[in-house]
BATOR-510230 format. One record per residue: x, z, y of N, C-alpha, C in turn. Coordinates in pm, 1 decimal, padded with zeros to 6 digits. Atoms other than C-alpha are relative to their C-alpha. Last residue first. Example, Ala and Ser with C-alpha at 12.3 -4.5 7.8 and 13.67 -1.06 7.14 Angstrom:
BEGIN
n_x->-00082.0, n_z->-00006.0, n_y->-00119.0, ca_x->01367.0, ca_z->00714.0, ca_y->-00106.0, c_x->-00077.0, c_z->00073.0, c_y->00109.0 $
n_x->00089.0, n_z->00000.0, n_y->-00119.0, ca_x->01230.0, ca_z->00780.0, ca_y->-00450.0, c_x->00090.0, c_z->00000.0, c_y->00120.0 $
//
This chain:
BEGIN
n_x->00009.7, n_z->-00005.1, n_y->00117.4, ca_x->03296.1, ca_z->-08300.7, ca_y->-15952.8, c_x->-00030.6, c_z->00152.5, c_y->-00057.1 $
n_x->-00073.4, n_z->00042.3, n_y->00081.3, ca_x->03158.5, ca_z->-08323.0, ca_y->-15619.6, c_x->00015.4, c_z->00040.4, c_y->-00125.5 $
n_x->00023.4, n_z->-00101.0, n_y->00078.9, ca_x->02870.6, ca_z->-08107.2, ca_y->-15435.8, c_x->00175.0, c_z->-00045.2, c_y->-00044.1 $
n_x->-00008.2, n_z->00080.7, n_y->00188.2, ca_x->02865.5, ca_z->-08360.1, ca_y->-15188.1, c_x->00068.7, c_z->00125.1, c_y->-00036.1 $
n_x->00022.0, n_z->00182.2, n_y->00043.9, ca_x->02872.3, ca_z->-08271.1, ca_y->-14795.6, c_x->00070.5, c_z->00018.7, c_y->-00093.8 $
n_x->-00127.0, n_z->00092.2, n_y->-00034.3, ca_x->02905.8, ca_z->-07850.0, ca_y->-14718.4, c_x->-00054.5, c_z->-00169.3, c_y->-00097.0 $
n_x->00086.0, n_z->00138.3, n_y->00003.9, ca_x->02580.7, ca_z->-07607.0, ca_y->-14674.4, c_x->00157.6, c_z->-00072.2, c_y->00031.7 $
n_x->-00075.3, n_z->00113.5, n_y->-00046.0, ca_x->02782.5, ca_z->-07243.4, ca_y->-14721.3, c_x->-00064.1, c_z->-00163.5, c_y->-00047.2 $
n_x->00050.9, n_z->00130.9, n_y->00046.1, ca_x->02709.5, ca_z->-06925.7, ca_y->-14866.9, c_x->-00000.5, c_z->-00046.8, c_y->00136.8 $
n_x->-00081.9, n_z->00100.2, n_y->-00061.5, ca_x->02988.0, ca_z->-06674.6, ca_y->-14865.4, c_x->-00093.2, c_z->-00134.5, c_y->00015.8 $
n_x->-00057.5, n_z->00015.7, n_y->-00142.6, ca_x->02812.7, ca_z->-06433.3, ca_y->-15035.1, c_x->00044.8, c_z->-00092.1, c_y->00008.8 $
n_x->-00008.4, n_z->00178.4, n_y->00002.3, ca_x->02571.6, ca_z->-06294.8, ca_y->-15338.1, c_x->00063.1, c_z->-00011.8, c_y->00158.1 $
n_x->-00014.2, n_z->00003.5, n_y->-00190.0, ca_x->02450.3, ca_z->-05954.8, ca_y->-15476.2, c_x->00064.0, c_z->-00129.6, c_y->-00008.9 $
n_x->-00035.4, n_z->00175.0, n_y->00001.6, ca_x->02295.6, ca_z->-05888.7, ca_y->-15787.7, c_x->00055.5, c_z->00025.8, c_y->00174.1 $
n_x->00018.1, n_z->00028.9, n_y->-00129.7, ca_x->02321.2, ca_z->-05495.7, ca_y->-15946.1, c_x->00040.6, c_z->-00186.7, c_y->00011.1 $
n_x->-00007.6, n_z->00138.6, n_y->00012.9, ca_x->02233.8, ca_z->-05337.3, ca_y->-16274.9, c_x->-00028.5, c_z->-00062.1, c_y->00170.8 $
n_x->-00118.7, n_z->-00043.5, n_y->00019.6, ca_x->02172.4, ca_z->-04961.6, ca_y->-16389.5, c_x->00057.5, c_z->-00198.5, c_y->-00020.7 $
n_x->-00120.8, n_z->00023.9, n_y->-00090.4, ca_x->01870.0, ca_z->-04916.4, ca_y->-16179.5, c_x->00145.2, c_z->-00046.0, c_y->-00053.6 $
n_x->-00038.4, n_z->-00159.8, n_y->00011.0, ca_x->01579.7, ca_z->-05006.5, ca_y->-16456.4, c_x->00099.1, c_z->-00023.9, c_y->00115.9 $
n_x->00109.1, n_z->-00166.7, n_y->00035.9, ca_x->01319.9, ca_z->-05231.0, ca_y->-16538.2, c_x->00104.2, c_z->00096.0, c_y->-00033.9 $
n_x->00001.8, n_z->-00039.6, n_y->00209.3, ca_x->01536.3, ca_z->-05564.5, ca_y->-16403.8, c_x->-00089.9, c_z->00137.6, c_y->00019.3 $
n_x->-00052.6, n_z->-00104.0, n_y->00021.5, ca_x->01541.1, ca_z->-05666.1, ca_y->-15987.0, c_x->-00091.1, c_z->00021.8, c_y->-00199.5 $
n_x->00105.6, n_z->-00118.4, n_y->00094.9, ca_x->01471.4, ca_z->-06004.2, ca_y->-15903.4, c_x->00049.4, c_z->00107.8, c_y->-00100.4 $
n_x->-00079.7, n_z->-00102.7, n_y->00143.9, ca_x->01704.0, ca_z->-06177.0, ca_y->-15662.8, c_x->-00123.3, c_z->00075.6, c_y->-00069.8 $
n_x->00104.2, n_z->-00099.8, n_y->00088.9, ca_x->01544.2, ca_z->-06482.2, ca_y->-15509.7, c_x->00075.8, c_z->00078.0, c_y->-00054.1 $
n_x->-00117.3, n_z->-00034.9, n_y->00091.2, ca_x->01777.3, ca_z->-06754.6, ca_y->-15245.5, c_x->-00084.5, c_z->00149.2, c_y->-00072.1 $
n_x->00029.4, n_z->-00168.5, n_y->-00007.0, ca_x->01506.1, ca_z->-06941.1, ca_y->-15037.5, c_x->00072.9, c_z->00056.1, c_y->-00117.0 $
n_x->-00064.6, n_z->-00095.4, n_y->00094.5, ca_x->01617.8, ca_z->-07246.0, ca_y->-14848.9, c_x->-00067.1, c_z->00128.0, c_y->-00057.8 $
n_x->-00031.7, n_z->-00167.0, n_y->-00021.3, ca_x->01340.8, ca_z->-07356.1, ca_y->-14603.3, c_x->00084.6, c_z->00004.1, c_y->-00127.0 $
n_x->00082.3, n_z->-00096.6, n_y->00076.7, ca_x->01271.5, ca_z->-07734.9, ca_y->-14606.3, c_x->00084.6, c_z->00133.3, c_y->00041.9 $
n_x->-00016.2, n_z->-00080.6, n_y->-00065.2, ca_x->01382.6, ca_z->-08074.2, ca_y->-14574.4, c_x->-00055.5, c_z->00077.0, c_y->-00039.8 $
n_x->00115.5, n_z->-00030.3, n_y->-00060.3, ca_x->01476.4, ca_z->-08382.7, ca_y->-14837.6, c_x->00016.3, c_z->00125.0, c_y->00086.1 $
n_x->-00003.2, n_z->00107.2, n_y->-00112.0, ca_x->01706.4, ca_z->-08577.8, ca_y->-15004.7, c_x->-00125.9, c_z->00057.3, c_y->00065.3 $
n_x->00109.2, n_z->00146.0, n_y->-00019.1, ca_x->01700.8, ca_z->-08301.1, ca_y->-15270.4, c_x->00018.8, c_z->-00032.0, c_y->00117.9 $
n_x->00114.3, n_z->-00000.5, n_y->-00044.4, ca_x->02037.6, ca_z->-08012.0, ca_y->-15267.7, c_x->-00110.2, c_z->-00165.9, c_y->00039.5 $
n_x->00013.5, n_z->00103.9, n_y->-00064.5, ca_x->02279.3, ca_z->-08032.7, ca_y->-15505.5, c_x->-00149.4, c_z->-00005.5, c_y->00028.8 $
n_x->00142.5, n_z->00069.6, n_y->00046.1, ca_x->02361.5, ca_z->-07695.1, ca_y->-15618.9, c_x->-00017.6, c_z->-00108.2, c_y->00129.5 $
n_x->00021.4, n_z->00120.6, n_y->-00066.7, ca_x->02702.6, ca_z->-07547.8, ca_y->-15642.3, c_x->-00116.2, c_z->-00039.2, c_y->-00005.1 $
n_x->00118.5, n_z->00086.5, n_y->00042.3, ca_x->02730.2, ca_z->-07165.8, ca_y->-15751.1, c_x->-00006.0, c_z->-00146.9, c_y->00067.2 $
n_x->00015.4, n_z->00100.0, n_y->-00101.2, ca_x->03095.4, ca_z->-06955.9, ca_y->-15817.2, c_x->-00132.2, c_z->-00107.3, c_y->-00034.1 $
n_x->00017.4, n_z->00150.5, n_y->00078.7, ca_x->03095.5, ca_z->-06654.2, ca_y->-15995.8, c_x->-00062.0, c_z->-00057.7, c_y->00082.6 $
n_x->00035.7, n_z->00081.0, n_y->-00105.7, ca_x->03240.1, ca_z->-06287.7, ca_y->-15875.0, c_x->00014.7, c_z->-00179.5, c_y->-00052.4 $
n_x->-00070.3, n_z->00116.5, n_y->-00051.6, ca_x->03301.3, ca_z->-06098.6, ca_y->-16194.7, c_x->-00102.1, c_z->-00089.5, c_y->00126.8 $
n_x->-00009.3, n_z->-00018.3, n_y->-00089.5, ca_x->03177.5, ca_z->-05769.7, ca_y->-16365.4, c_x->00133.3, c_z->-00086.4, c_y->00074.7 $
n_x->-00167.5, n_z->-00097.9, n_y->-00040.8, ca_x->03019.3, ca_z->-05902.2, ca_y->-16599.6, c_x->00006.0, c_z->00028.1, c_y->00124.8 $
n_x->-00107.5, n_z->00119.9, n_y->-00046.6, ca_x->02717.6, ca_z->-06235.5, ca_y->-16595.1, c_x->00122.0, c_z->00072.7, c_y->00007.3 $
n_x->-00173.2, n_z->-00087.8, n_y->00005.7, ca_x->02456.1, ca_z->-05951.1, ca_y->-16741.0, c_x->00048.8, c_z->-00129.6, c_y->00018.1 $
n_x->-00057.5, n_z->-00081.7, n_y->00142.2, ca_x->02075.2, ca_z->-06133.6, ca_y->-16763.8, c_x->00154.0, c_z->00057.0, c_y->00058.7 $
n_x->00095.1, n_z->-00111.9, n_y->00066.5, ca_x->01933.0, ca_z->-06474.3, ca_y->-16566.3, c_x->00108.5, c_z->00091.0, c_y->-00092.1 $
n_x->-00157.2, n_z->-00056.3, n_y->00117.3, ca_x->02119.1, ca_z->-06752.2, ca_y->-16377.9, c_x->-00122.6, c_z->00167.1, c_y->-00035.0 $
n_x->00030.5, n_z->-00173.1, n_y->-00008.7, ca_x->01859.8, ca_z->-06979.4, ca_y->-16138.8, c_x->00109.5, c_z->00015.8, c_y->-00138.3 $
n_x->-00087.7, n_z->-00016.0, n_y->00041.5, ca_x->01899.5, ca_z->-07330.3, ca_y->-15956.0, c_x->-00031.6, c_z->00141.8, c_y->-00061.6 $
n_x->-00140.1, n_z->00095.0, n_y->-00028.5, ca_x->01683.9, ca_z->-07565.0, ca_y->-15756.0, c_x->00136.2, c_z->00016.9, c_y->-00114.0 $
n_x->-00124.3, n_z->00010.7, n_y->00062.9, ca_x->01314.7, ca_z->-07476.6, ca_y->-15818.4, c_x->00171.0, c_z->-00034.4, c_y->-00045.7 $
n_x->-00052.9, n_z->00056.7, n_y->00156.6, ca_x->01053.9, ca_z->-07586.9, ca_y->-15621.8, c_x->00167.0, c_z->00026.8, c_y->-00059.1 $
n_x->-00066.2, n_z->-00001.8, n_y->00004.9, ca_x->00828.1, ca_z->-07389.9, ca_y->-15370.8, c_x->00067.7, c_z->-00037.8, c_y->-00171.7 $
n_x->-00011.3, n_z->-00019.0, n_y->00130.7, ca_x->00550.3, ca_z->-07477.0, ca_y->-15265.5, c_x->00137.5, c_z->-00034.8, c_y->-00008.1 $
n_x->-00022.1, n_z->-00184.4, n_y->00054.9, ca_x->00452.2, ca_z->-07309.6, ca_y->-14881.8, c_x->00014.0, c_z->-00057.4, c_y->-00175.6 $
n_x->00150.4, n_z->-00060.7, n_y->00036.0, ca_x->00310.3, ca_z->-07638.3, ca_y->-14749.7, c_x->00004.3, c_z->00092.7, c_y->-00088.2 $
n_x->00075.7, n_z->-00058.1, n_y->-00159.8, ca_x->00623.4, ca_z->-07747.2, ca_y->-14490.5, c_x->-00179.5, c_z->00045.9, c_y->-00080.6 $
n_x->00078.8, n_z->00108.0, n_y->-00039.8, ca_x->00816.1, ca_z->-07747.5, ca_y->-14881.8, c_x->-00098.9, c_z->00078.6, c_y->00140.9 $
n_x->00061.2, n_z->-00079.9, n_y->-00079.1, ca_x->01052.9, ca_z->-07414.1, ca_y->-14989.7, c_x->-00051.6, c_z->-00121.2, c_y->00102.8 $
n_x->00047.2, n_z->00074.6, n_y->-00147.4, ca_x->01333.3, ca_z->-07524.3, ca_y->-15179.1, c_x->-00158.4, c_z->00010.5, c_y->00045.2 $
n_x->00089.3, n_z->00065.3, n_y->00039.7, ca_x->01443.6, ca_z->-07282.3, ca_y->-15480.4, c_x->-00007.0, c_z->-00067.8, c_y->00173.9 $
n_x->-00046.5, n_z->00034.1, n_y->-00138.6, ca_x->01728.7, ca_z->-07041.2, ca_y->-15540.8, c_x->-00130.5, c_z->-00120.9, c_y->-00054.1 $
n_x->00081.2, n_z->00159.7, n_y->00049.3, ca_x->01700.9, ca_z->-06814.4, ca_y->-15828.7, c_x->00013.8, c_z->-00070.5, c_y->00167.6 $
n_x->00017.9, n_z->00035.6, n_y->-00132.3, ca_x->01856.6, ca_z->-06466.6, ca_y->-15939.9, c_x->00002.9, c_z->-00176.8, c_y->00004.5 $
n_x->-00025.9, n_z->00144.5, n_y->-00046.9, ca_x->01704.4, ca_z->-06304.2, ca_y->-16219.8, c_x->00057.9, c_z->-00015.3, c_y->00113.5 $
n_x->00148.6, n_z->00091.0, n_y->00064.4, ca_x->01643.3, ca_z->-05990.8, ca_y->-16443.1, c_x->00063.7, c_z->-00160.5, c_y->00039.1 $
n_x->-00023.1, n_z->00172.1, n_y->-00049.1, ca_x->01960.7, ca_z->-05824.8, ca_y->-16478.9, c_x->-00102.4, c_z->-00022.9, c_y->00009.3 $
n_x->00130.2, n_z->00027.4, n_y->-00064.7, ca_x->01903.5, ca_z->-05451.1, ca_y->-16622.2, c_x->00004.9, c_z->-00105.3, c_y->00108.7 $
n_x->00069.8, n_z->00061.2, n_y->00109.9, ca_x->02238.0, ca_z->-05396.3, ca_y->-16804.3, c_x->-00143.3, c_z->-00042.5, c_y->-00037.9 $
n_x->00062.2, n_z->-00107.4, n_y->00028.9, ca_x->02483.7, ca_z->-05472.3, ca_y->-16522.5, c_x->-00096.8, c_z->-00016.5, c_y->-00092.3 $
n_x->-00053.8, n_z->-00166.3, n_y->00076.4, ca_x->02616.3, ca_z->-05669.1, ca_y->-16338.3, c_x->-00041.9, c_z->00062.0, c_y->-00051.4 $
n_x->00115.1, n_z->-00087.5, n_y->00022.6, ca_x->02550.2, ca_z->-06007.6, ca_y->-16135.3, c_x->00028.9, c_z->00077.3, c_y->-00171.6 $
n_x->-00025.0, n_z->-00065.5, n_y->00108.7, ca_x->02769.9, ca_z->-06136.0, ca_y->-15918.1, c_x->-00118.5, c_z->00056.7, c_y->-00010.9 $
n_x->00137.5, n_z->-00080.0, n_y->00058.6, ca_x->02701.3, ca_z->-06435.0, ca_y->-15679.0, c_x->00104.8, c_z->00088.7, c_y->-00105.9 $
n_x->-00052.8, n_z->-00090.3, n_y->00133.4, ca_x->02908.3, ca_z->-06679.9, ca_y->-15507.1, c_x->-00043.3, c_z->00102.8, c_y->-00049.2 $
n_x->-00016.2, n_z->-00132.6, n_y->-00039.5, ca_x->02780.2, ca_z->-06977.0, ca_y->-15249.6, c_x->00060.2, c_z->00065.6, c_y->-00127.5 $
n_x->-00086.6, n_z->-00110.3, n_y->00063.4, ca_x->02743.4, ca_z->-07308.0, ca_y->-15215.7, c_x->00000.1, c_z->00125.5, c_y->00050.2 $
n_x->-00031.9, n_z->-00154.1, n_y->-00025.1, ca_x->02469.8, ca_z->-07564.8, ca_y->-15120.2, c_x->00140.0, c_z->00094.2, c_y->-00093.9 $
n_x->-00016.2, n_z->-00113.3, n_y->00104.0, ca_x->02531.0, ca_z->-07912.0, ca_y->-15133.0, c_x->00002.0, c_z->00132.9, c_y->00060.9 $
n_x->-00016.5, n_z->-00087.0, n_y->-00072.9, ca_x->02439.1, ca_z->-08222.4, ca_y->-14918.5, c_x->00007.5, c_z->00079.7, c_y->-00094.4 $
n_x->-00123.9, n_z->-00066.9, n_y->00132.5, ca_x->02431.7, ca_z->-08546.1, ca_y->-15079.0, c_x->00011.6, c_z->00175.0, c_y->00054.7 $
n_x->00003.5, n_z->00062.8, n_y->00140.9, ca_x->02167.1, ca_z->-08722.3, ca_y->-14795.5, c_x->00169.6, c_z->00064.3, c_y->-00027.6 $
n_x->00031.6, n_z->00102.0, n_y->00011.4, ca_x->02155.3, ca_z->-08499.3, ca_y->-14449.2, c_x->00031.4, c_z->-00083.6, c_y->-00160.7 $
n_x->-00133.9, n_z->00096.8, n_y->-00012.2, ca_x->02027.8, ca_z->-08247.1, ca_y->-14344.6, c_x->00044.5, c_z->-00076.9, c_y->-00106.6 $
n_x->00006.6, n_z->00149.5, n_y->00065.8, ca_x->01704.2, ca_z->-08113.3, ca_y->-14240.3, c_x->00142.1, c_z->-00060.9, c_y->-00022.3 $
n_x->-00087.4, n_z->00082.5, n_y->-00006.2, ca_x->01644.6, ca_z->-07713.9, ca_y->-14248.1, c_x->-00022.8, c_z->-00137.6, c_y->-00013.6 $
n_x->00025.8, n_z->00177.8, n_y->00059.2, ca_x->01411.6, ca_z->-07542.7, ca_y->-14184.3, c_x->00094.0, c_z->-00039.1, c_y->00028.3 $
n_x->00079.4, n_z->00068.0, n_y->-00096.3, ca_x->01541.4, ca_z->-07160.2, ca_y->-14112.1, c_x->-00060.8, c_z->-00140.3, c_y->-00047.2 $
n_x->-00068.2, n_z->00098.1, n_y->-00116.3, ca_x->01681.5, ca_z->-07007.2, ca_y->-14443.6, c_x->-00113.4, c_z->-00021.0, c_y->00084.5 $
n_x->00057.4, n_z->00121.5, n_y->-00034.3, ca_x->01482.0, ca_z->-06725.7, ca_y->-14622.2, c_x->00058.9, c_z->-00082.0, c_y->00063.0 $
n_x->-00061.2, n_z->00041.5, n_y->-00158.5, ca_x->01643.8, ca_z->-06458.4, ca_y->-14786.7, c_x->-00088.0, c_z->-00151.0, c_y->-00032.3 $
n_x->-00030.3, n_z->00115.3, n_y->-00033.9, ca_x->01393.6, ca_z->-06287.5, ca_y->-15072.9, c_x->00083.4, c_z->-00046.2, c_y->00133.1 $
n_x->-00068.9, n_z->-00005.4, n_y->-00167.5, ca_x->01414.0, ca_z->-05992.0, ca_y->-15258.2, c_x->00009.4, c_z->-00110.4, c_y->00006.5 $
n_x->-00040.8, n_z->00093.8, n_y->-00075.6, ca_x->01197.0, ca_z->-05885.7, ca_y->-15580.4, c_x->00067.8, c_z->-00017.1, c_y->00167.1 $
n_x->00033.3, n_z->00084.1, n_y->-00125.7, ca_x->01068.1, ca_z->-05605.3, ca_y->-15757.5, c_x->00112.2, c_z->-00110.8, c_y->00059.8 $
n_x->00042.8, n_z->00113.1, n_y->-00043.2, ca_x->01104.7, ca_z->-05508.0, ca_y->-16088.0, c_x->-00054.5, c_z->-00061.1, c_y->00079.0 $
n_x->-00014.7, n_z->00069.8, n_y->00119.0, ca_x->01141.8, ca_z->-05149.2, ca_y->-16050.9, c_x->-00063.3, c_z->-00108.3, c_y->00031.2 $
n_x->00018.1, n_z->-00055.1, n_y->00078.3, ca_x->01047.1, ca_z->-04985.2, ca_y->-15660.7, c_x->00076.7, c_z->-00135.6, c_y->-00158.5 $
n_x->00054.9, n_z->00118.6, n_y->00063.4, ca_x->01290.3, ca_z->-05025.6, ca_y->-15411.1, c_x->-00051.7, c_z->00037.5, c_y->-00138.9 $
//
């Protein structure tokens, strides 16, 4: 992978249903961070913005909630790689569960 490039997962379409929350857990390490971003993904390819964490977060596994719009669409979860190797994002357990809560 060359420098500042990008990785995308794509969910299938999804439709479900009013309060719905995404979760998942993310680390991100290191001293070449750029971004990682999560965005919804409309049936005309624009994609809007849901949630993003930018830069060194340690070396700790950190928990994400995002309340997903009353609406359908493709999930798309973005890591963008920093201008150098010495910095890693990775991300698991994700999980569509009813209402984000407190």
């Amino acid at each position: 992978m060359n420098y500042q490039n990008f990785v995308r997962l794509l969910s299938d379409d999804i439709a479900w249903p009013q309060r719905t929350c995404l979760t998942f857990w993310y680390h991100m390490y290191g001293h070449f961070i750029a971004s990682l971003s999560v965005y919804l993904k409309d049936s005309d390819g624009n994609l809007q913005k849901l949630w993003s964490q930018s830069e060194n977060h340690g070396n700790n596994w950190l928990p994400a909630k995002i309340n997903l719009p009353d609406t359908s669409g493709q999930i798309v979860i973005e890591g963008y790689r920093g201008a150098d190797i010495h910095g890693d994002i990775a991300i698991d357990d994700i999980v569509l569960v009813r209402n984000c809560g407190p």
